[in-house]
Biotite code that builds the C-alpha atoms (Angstrom):
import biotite.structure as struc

atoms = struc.array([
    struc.Atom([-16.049, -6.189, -4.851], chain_id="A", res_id=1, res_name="UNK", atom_name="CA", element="C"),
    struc.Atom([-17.298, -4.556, -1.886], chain_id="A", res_id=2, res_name="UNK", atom_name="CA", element="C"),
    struc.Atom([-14.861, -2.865, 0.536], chain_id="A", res_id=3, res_name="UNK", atom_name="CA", element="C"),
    struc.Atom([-14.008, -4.349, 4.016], chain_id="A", res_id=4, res_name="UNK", atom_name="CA", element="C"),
    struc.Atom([-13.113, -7.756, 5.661], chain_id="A", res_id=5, res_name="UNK", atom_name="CA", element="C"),
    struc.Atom([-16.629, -8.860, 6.463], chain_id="A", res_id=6, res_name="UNK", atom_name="CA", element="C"),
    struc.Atom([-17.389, -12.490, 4.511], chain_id="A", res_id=7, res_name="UNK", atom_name="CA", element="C"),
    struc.Atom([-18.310, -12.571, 1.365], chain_id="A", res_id=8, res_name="UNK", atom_name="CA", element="C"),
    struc.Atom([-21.548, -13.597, 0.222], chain_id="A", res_id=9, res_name="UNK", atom_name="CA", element="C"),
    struc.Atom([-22.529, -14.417, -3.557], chain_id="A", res_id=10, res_name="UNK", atom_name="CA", element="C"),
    struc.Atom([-26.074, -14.551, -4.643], chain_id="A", res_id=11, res_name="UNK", atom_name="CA", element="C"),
    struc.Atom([-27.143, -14.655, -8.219], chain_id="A", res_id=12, res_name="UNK", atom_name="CA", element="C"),
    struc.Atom([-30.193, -16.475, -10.083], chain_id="A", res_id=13, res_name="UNK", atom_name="CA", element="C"),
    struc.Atom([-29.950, -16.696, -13.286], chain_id="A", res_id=14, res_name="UNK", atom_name="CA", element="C"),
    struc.Atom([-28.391, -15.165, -16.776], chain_id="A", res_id=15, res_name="UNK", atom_name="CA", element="C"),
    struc.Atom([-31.612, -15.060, -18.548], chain_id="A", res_id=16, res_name="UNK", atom_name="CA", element="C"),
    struc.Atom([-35.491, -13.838, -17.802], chain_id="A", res_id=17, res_name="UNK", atom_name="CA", element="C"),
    struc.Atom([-37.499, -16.118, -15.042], chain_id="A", res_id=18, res_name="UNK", atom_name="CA", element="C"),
    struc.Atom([-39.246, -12.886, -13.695], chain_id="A", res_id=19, res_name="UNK", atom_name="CA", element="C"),
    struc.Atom([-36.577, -12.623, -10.819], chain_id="A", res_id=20, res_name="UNK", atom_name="CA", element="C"),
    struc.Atom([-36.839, -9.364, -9.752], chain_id="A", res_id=21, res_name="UNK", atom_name="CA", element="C"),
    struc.Atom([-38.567, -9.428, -6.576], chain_id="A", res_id=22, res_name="UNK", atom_name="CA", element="C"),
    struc.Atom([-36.332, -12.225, -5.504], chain_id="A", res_id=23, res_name="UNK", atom_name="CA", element="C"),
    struc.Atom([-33.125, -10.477, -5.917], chain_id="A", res_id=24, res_name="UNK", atom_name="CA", element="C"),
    struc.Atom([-34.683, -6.816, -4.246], chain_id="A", res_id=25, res_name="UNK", atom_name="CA", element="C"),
    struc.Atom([-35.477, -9.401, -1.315], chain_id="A", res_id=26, res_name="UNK", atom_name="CA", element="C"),
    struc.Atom([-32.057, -10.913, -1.755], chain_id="A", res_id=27, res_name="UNK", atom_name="CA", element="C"),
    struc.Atom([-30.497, -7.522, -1.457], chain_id="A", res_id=28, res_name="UNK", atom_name="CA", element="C"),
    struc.Atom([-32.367, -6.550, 1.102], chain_id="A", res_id=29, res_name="UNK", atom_name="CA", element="C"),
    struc.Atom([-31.749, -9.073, 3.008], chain_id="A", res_id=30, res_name="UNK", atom_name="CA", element="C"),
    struc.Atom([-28.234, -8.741, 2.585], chain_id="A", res_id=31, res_name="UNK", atom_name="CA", element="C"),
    struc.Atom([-28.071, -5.370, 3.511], chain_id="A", res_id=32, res_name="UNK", atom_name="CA", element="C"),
    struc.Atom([-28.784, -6.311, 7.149], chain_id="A", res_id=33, res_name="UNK", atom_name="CA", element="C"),
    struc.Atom([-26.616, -8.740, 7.621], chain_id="A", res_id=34, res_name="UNK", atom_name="CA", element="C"),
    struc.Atom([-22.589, -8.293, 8.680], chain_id="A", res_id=35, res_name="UNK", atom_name="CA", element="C"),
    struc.Atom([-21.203, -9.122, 5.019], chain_id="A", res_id=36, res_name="UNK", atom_name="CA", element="C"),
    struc.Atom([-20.086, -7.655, 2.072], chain_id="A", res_id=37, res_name="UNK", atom_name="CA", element="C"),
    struc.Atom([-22.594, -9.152, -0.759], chain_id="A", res_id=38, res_name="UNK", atom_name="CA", element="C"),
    struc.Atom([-21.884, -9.267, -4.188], chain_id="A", res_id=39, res_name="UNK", atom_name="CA", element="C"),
    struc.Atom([-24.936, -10.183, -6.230], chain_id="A", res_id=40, res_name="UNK", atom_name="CA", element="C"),
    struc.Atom([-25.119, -11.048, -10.233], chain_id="A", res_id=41, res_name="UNK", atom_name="CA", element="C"),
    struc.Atom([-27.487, -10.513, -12.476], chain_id="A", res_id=42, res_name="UNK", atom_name="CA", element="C"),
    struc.Atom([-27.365, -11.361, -16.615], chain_id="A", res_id=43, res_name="UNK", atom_name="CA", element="C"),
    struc.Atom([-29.165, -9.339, -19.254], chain_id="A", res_id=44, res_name="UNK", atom_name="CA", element="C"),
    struc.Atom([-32.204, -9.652, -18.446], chain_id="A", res_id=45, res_name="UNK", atom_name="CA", element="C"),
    struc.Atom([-32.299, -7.654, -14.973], chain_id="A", res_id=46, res_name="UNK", atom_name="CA", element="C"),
    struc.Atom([-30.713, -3.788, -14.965], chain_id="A", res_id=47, res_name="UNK", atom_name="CA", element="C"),
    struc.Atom([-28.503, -3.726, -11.836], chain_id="A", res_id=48, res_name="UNK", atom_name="CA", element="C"),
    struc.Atom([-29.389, -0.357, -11.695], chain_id="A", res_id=49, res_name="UNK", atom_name="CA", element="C"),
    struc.Atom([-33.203, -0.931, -11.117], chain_id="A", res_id=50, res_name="UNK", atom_name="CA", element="C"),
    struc.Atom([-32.174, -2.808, -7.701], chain_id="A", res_id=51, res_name="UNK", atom_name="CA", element="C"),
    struc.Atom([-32.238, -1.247, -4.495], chain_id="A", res_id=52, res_name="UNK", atom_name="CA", element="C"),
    struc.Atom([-28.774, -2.220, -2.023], chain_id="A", res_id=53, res_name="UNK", atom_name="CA", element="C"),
    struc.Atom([-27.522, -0.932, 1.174], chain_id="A", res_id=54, res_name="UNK", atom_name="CA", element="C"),
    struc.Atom([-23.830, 0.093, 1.048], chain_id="A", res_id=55, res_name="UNK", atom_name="CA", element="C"),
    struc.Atom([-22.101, -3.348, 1.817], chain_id="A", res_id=56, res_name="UNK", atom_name="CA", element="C"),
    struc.Atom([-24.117, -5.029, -1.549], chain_id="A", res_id=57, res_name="UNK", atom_name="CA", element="C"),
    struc.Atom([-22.722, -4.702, -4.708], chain_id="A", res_id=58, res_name="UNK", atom_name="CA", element="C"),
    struc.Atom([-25.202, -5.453, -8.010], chain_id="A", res_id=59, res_name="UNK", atom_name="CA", element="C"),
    struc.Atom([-23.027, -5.970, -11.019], chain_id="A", res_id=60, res_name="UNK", atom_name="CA", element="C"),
    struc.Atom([-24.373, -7.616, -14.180], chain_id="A", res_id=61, res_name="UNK", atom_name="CA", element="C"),
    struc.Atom([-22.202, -10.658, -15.935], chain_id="A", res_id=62, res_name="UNK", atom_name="CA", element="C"),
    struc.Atom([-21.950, -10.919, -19.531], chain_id="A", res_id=63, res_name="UNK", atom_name="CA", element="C"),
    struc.Atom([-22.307, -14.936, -19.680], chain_id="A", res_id=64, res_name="UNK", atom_name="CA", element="C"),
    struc.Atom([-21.259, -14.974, -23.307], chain_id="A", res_id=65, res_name="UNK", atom_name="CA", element="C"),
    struc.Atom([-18.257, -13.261, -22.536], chain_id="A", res_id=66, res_name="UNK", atom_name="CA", element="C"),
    struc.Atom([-17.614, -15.477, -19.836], chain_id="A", res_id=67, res_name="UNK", atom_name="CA", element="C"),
    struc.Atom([-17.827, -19.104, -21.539], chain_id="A", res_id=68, res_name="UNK", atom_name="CA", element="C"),
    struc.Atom([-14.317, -18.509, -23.199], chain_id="A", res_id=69, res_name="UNK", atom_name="CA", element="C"),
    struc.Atom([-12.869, -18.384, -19.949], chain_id="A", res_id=70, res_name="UNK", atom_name="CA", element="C"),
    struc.Atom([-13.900, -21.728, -18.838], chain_id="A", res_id=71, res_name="UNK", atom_name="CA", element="C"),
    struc.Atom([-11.668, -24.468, -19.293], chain_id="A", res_id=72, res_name="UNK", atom_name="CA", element="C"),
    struc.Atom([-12.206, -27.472, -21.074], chain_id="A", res_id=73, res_name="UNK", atom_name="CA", element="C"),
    struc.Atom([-13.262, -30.951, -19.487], chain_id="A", res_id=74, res_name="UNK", atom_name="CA", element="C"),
    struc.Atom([-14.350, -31.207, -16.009], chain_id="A", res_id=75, res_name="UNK", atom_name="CA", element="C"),
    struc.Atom([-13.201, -29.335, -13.631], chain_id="A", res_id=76, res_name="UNK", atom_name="CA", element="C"),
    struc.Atom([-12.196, -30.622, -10.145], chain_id="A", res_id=77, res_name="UNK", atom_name="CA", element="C"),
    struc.Atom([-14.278, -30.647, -7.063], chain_id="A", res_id=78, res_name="UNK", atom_name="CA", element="C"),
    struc.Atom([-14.267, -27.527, -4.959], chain_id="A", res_id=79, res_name="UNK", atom_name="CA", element="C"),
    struc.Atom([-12.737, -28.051, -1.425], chain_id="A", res_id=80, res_name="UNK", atom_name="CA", element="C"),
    struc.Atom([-15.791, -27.687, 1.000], chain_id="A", res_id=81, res_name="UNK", atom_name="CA", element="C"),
    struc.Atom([-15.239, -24.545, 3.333], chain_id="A", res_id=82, res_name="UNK", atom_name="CA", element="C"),
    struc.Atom([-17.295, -23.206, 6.212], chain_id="A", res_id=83, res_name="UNK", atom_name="CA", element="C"),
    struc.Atom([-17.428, -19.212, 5.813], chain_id="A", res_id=84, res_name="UNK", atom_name="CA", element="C"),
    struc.Atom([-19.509, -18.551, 9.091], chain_id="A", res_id=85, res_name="UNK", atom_name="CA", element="C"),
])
C-alpha cells in the first residue's frame, strides 16, 4: 500500500489483455496529481514495471488464479455504500 493518510484510491481494468496500456499510464498519471495514495492492479498481461507513477501510486500486479481460492462460496453480501471524498 502506499504510505500516508491521504484516501485511497483503487483503479484496475482487467486480469487479461484488452490493449490497456495507455489507459492505465493515463490512470496513473492522473493519479499522481491528485491528493491520494493510489493503488492500481494490473493481471498478467500488463508488466507493472513498464508503467510510469508518481510517488503516491503504487502498480502491483494480482495473480487472479491465486486469488479465486480465497473467495468464499455463495454470494456474498452487499457492500455498505461509503462516501470517501
Amino acid at each position: 500500500m502506499p504510505e500516508g493518510d491521504a484516501p485511497l484510491v483503487l483503479a484496475g481494468l482487467s486480469s487479461s489483455f484488452m490493449n490497456q496500456r495507455t489507459q492505465l499510464d493515463r490512470i496513473a498519471e492522473a493519479l499522481g496529481t491528485l491528493p491520494v495514495r493510489g493503488l492500481m492492479t494490473t493481471g498478467p498481461a500488463v508488466d507493472p514495471a513498464t508503467i510510469r507513477a508518481s510517488g503516491n501510486v503504487l502498480i502491483a500486479a494480482v495473480d487472479v488464479a491465486a486469488l479465486r481460492g480465497l473467495r468464499p462460496k455463495g454470494r456474498c453480501p452487499p457492500a455498505e455504500p461509503r462516501r470517501l471524498i
